[in-house]
C-alpha positions in Angstrom: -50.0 85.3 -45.6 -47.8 88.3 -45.6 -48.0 88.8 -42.0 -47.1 85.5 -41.1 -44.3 85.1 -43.3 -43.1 88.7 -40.8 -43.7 87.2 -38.0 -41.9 84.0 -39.1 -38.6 86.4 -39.8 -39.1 87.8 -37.0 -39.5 84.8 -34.7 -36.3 83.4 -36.7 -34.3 86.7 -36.1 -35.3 87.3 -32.3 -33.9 83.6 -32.2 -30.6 83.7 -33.4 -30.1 87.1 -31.6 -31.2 85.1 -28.5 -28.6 81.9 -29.1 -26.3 84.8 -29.8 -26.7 86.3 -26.3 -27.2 83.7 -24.4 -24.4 81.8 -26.0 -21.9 84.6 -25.7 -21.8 84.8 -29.7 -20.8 88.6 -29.3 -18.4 91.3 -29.4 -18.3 94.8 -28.5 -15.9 97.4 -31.0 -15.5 101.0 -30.6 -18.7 101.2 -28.4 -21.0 98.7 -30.4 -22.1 95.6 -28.8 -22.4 93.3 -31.7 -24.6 90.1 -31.6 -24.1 87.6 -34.0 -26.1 84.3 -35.0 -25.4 81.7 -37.4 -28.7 79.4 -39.0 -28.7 77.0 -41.4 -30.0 78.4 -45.0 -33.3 76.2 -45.0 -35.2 77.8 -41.9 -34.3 81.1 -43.3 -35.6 80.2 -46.8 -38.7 78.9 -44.6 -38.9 82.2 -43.3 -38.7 83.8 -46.4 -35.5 85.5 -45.9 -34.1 85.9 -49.0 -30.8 88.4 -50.2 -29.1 88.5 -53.5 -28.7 91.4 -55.7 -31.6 90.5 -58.1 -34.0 89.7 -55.8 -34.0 85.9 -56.8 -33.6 82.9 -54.5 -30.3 80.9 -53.9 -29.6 77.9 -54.4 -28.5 76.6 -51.2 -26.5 73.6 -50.3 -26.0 71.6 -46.5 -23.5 74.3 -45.8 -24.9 77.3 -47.1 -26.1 79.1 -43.9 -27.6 82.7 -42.8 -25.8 85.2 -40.9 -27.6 87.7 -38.6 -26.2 90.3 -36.7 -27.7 93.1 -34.6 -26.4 96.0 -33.3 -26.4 98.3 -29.7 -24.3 101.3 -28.0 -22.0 99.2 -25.4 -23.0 101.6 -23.0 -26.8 102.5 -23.2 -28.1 99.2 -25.2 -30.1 101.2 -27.8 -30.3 99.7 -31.0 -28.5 100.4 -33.8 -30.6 101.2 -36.8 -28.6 103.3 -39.4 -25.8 100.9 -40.4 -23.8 99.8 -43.4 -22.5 96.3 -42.7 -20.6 94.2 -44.5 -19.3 90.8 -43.8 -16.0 88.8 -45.1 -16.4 84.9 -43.9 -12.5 83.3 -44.6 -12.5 79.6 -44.5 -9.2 78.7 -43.2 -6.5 78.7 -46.1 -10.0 79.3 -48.4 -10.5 82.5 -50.3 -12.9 84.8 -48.7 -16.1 85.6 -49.3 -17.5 89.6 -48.7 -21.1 90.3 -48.7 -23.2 93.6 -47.4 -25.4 92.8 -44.9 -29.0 94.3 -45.8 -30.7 95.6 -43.0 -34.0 93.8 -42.4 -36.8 95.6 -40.4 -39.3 93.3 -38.9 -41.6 94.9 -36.1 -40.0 98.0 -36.1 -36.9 96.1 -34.8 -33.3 96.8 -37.2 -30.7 93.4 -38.1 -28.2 92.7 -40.7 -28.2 89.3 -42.5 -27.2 87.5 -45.7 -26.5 83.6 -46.7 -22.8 82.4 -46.7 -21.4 78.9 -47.5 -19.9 77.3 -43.8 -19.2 73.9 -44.7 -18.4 72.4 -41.4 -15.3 70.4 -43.2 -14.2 73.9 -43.9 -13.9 75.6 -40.6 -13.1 77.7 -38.3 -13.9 80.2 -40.2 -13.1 84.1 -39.6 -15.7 86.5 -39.7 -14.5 90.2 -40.0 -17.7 92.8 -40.3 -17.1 96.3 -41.2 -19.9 98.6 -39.6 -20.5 102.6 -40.8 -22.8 104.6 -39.2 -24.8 106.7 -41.6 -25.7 108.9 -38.3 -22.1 109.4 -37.2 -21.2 111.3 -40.9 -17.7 110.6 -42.8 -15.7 108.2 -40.3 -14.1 104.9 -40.6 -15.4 102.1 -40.0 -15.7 99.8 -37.2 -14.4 96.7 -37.5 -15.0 93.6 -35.3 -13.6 90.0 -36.2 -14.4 87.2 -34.1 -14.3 83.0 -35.2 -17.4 80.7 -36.2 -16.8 76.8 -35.7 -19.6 75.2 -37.7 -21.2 71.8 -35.8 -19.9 68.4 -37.8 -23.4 66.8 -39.0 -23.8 63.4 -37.2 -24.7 62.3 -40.4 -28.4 61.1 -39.8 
């Protein structure tokens, strides 16, 4: 059951990094390609991705949503596996909301994810993260910023 529930996070990551790519959901900053995805909270609980400081599940509502990002060099496309990242979300005219981003390993493959509220009667919203690399010793940090326009529900 363990294994699947892996390969589940996995197959959940690998997609949003996909959408990400193919979707153009990235930036590069200061050498780092950055690849972002957005998914809604319940396939990520299905997946058993779960982040709070206790250990304990959320309670998640219809705009509470999962953010994954993974990181490369710009110039070589390795993969960026000693990170700090942290994530503000800023509703527009909203007070922000700053989470880390734990690093989740999953087949030996490195992203950065946690559940944020994007209410799609919210949006845009502004997503600053601020990446160190533990590799790269005292620096400061790279900071990317780009915009996230949730989808309006039909409703049905």
């Amino acid at each position: 059951m363990k294994h699947l529930c892996r390969c589940a996070l996995f197959a959940l990551c690998t997609l949003a990094a996909t959408f990400a790519h193919a979707a153009g959901q990235s930036v590069v900053a200061n050498g780092i390609q950055i690849y972002y995805g957005i998914a809604p909270a319940s396939a990520a609980v299905k997946a058993n991705v779960l982040h709070d400081s206790n250990g304990f599940a959320r309670l998640f509502h219809a705009g509470s949503h999962h953010l994954v990002v993974s990181l490369a060099d710009a110039r070589t496309g390795e993969r960026i596996n000693d990170a700090t990242v942290v994530a503000t979300v800023a509703p527009l005219g909203l007070t922000p909301t700053t989470r880390a981003l734990p690093p989740m390993e999953i087949n030996n493959t490195i992203t950065y994810g946690n559940f944020f509220d994007f209410s799609p009667s919210s949006g845009p919203y502004r997503i600053s993260l601020h990446i160190m690399r533990s590799s790269k010793g005292a620096q400061e940090p790279v900071i990317a910023e780009f915009e996230y326009r949730p989808a309006m529900s039909s409703g049905r």
